[in-house]
C-alpha positions as CSV (number, residue, x, y, z in Angstrom):
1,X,12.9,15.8,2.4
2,X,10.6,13.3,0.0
3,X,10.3,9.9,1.1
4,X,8.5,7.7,-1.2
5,X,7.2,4.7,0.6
6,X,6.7,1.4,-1.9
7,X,4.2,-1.1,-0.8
8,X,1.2,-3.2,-1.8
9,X,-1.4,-1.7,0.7
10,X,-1.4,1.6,0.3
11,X,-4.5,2.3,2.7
12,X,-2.7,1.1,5.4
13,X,-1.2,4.7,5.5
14,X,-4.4,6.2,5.0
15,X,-4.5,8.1,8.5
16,X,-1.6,8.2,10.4
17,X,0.6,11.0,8.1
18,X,-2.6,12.9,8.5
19,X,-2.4,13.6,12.1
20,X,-0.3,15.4,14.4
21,X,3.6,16.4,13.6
22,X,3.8,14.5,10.7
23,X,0.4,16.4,9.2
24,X,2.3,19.9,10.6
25,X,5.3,19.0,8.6
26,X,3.6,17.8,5.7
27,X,1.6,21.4,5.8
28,X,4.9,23.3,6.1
29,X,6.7,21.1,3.2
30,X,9.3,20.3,5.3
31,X,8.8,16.6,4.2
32,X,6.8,15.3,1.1
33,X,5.7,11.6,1.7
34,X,4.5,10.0,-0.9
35,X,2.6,6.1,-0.9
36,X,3.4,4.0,-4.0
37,X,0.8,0.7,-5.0
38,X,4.4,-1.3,-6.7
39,X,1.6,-3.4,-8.2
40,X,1.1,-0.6,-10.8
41,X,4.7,-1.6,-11.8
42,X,3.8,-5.0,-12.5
43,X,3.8,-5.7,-16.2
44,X,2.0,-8.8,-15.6
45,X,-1.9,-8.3,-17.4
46,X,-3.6,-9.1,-13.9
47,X,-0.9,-6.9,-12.0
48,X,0.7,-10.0,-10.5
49,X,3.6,-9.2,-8.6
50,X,5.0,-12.5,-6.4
51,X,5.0,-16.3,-7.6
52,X,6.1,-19.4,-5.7
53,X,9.8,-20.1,-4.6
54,X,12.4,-21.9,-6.7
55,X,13.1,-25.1,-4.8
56,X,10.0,-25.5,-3.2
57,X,8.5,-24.0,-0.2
58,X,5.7,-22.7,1.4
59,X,4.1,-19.2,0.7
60,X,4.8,-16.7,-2.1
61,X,7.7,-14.6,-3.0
62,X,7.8,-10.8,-4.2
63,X,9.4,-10.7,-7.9
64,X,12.1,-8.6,-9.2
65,X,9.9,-7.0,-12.0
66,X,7.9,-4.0,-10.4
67,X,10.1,-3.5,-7.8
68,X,12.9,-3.1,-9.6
69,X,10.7,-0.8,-12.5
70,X,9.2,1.2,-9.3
71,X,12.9,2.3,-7.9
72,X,14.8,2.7,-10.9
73,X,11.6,5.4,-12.0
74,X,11.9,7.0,-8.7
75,X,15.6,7.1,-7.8
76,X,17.8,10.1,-8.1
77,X,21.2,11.4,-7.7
78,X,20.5,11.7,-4.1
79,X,18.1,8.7,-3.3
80,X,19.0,6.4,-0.5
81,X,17.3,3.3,-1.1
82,X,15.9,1.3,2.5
83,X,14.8,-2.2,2.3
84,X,12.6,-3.4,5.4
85,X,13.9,-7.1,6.2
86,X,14.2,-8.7,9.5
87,X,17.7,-9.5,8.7
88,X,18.5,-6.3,7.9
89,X,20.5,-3.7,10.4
90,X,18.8,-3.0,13.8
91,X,17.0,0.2,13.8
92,X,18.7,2.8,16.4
93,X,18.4,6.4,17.6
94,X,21.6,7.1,15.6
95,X,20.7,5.9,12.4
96,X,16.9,7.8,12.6
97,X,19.6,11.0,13.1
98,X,21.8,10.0,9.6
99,X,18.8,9.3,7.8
100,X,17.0,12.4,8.9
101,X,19.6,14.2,6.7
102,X,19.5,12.7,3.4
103,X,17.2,14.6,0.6
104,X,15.3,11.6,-0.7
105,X,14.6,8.1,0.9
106,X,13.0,5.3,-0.8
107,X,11.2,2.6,1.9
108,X,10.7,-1.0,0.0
109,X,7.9,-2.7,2.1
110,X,8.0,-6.2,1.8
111,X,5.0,-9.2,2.1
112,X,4.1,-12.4,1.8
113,X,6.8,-14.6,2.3
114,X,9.2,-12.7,1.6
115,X,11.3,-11.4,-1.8
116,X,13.6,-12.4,-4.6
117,X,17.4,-11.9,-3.2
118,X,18.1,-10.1,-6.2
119,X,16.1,-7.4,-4.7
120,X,18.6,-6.9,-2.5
121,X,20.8,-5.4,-5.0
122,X,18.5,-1.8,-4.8
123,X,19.2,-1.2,-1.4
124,X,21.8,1.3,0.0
125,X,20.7,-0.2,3.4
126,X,18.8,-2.9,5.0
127,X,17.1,-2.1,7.9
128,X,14.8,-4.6,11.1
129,X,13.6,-2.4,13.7
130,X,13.5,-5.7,15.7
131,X,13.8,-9.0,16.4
132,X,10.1,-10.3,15.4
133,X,8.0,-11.0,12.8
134,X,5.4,-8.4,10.9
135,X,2.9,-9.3,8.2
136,X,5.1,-6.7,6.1
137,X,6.8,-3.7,6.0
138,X,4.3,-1.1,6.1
139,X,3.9,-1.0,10.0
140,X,8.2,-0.6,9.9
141,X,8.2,2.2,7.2
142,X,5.3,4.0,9.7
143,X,8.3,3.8,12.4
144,X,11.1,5.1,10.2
145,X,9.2,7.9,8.9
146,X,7.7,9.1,12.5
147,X,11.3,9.1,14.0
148,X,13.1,10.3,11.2
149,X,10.6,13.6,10.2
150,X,10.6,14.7,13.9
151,X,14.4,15.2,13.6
152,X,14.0,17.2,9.8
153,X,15.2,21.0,11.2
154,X,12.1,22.7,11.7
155,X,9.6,20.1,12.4
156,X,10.3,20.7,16.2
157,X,11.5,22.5,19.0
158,X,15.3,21.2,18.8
159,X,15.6,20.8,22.7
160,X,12.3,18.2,22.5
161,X,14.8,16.0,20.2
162,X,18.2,16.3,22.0
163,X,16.9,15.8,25.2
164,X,14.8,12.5,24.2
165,X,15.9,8.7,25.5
166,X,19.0,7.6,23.4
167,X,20.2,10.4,22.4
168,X,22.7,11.0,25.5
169,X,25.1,8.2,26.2
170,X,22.6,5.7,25.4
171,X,20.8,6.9,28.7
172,X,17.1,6.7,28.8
173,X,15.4,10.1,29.5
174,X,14.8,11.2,33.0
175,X,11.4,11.5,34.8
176,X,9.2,14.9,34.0
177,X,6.3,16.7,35.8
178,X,3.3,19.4,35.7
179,X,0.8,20.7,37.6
180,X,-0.5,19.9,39.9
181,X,2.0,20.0,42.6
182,X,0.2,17.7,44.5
183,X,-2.2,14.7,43.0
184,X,-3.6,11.9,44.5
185,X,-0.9,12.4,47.0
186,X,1.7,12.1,44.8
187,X,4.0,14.8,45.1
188,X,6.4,16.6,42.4
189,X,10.1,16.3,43.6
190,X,11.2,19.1,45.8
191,X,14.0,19.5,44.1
192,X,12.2,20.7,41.0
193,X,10.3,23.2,42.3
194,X,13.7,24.9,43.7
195,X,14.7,27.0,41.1
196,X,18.4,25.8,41.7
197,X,19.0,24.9,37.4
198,X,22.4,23.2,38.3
199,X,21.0,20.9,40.9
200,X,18.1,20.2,39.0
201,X,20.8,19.1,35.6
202,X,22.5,17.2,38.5
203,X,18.9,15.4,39.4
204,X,18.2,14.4,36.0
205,X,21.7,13.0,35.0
206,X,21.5,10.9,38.1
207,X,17.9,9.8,37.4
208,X,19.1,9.3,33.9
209,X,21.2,6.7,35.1
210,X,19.6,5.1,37.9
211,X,16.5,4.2,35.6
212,X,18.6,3.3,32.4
213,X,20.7,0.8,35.5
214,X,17.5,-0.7,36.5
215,X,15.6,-0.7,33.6
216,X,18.0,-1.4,30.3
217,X,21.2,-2.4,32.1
218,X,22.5,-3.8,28.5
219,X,22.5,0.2,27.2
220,X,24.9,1.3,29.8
221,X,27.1,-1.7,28.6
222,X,26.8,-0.3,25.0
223,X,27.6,3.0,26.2
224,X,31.2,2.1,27.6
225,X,32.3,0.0,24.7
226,X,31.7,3.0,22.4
227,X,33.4,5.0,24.4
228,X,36.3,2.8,24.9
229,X,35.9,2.5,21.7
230,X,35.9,6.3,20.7
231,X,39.1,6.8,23.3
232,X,41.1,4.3,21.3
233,X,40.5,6.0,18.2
234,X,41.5,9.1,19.2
């Protein structure tokens, strides 16, 4: 996979695609991540690239020119094109899992006080990974691109991903152990230390859903109106 990320702060990503599974991937070319300066678009002579809002208005607004010039160089057959906007769709487990599987991305960071609509136009998909405000999209397209390289086959240990929170039934993941067996006097659950697999799949689901009840009620609701949902289609 190549994802080319567009923003106006470039160091910002200076260190963490350098470290850890990201770095391991990088190393293996099982993604190729590449940081684009937009500003080197800009056909203004001082590299201008925002200007103040039509109508009046506080702050300063990203312009069409280099953004438009920077996608339309980089964008393939297969591009998908991401926009990071607060109004855009709310990022999920299920999306990270779709996106995972495309050949080329393209991550527009915005800044400042926002862009020009018309920008909107590039985008295959708008995406928030929540409801509050960032000074721009660099710290969003670090999210995307952590959740969406550690599901690119290859990258990890399948199990590691299919087991994670969200991923079954919109439960969150059950409660895990090591060694010691005893710390602090906090002891490991007997049940784990049984050697009874089927019980211990039984434990878990039930843990699953007691801690998803107590502690994100809402995902259980979202859980049963997709499956209602899924019934009714079928």
């Amino acid at each position: 996979m190549k994802i080319d990320i567009l923003t106006l702060f470039p160091n910002m990503f200076n260190d963490i695609f350098n470290e850890s599974i990201i770095k391991r991937a990088k190393d293996n070319k099982l993604v190729d991540i590449n940081i684009i300066d937009f500003r080197e678009y800009s056909k203004d002579p001082h590299k201008k690239v925002d200007d103040t809002p039509f109508g009046g208005g506080a702050g300063m607004v990203l312009t069409c020119q280099p953004i438009f010039d920077a996608v339309n160089s980089l964008k393939k057959e297969n591009t998908k094109v991401i926009l990071l906007t607060p109004s855009g769709k709310v990022y999920k487990q299920k999306l990270a899992y779709d996106l995972s599987k495309e050949e080329h991305l393209i991550i527009i960071c915005g800044h400042y006080e926002g862009f020009d609509e018309r920008i909107r136009t590039l985008a295959d998909i708008e995406i928030s990974i929540g409801d509050y405000i960032l000074t721009g999209g660099e710290i969003a397209a670090c999210v995307l691109v952590d959740s969406i390289t550690r599901l690119i086959p290859g990258v990890i240990n399948e199990d590691s991903h299919i087991n994670d929170s969200f991923n079954d039934s919109y439960l969150l993941d059950y409660p895990t152990y090591t060694k010691p067996r005893i710390y602090d006097g906090l002891e490991v659950p007997e049940i784990l230390i049984s050697g009874d697999h089927k019980k211990i799949d039984e434990w878990r689901k039930q843990k699953q859903i007691e801690i998803t009840k107590e502690l994100r009620p809402d995902l259980l609701e979202i859980g049963e109106v997709n499956e209602i949902c899924n019934k009714e289609e079928k």
